[in-house]
N, C-alpha and C positions, 0 to 999 in steps of 0.2 A: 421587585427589582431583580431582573437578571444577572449574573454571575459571567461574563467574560471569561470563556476557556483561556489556561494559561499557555497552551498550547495547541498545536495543529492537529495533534491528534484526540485531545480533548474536545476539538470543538469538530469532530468527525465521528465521538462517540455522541456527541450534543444532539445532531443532524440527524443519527440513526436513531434515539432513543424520543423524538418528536417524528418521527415516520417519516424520514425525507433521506431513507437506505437507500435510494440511486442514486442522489447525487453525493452521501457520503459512500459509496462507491464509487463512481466516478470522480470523487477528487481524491480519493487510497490510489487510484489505478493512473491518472493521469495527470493531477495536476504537482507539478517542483514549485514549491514555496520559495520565491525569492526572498520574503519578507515578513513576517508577522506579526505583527504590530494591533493588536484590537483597538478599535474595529477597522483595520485598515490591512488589505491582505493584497501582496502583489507578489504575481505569480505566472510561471510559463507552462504549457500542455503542452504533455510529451504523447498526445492521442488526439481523437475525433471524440465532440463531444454534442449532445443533444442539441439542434435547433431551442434559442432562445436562453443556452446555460444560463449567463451570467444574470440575465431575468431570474430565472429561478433560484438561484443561489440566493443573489440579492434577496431576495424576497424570503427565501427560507431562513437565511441569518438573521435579519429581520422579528420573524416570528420566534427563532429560537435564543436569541438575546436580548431583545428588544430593543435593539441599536441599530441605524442603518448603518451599512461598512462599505467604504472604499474597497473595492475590486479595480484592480491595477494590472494590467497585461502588462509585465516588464523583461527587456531582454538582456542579456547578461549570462555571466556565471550564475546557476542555481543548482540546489541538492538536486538527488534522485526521489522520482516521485515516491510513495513510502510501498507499491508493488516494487519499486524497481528495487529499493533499499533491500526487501523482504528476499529478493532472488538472487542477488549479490550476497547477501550470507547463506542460502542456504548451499548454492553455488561454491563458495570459501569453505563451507562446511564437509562440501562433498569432495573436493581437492583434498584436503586434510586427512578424510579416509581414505582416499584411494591411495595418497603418499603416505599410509602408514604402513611400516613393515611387514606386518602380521594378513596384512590387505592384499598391499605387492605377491608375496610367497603365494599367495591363494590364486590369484588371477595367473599369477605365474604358474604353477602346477594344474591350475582348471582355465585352457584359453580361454574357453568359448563360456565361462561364468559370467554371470552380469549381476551388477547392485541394482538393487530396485528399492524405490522410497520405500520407506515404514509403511506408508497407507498402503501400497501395492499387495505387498507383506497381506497387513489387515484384512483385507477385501480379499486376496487369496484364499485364508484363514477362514473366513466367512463361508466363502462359497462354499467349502467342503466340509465344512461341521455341517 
């Protein structure tokens, strides 16, 4: 008996961990959850998505709970797909440093400095060791 993720992002670790990583890619990147409900999931896309999605989804929810589930296109107020979630904090994150004091005085004293992600950093780091 399969186990019902208690959540949307459980059941998008579910998808990835039965080899069905494009479409739990594709529903991290594009789909807002208006609803979810196991097995019954109603939802809007905030993208272009594979000829035949909701076939495949279906079908792959299917395989990975072993329940068929309601897929519901529904329109309304809904969250931010969980890309969008992801870049809105990092976004807030990066506001927060640039409004810190110690940030301000820098960019103030060096114009033309620029922040660069961690990873940029890294892969900088990289290249030259």
């Amino acid at each position: 008996v399969n186990i019902l993720p208690a959540d949307f992002a459980g059941l998008l670790k579910a998808l990835g961990a039965h080899g069905h990583v494009m479409l739990e890619s594709t529903l991290h990147d594009v789909m807002r959850v208006v609803e979810y409900a196991p097995p019954m999931l109603a939802y809007q896309l905030a993208g272009p998505v594979m000829p035949g999605f909701e076939t495949q989804l279906r079908d792959a929810l299917m395989q990975v709970t072993g329940q068929r589930w309601d897929l519901e296109a529904r329109a309304g107020d809904a969250p931010p797909t969980l890309l969008e979630a992801e870049r809105a904090q990092e976004e807030a994150a990066r506001r927060e440093i640039l409004e810190s004091p110690l940030v301000k005085a820098a960019l103030d004293a060096f114009p033309d400095a620029q922040i660069l992600p961690t990873e940029d950093i890294e892969q900088k780091r990289s290249a030259v060791a």
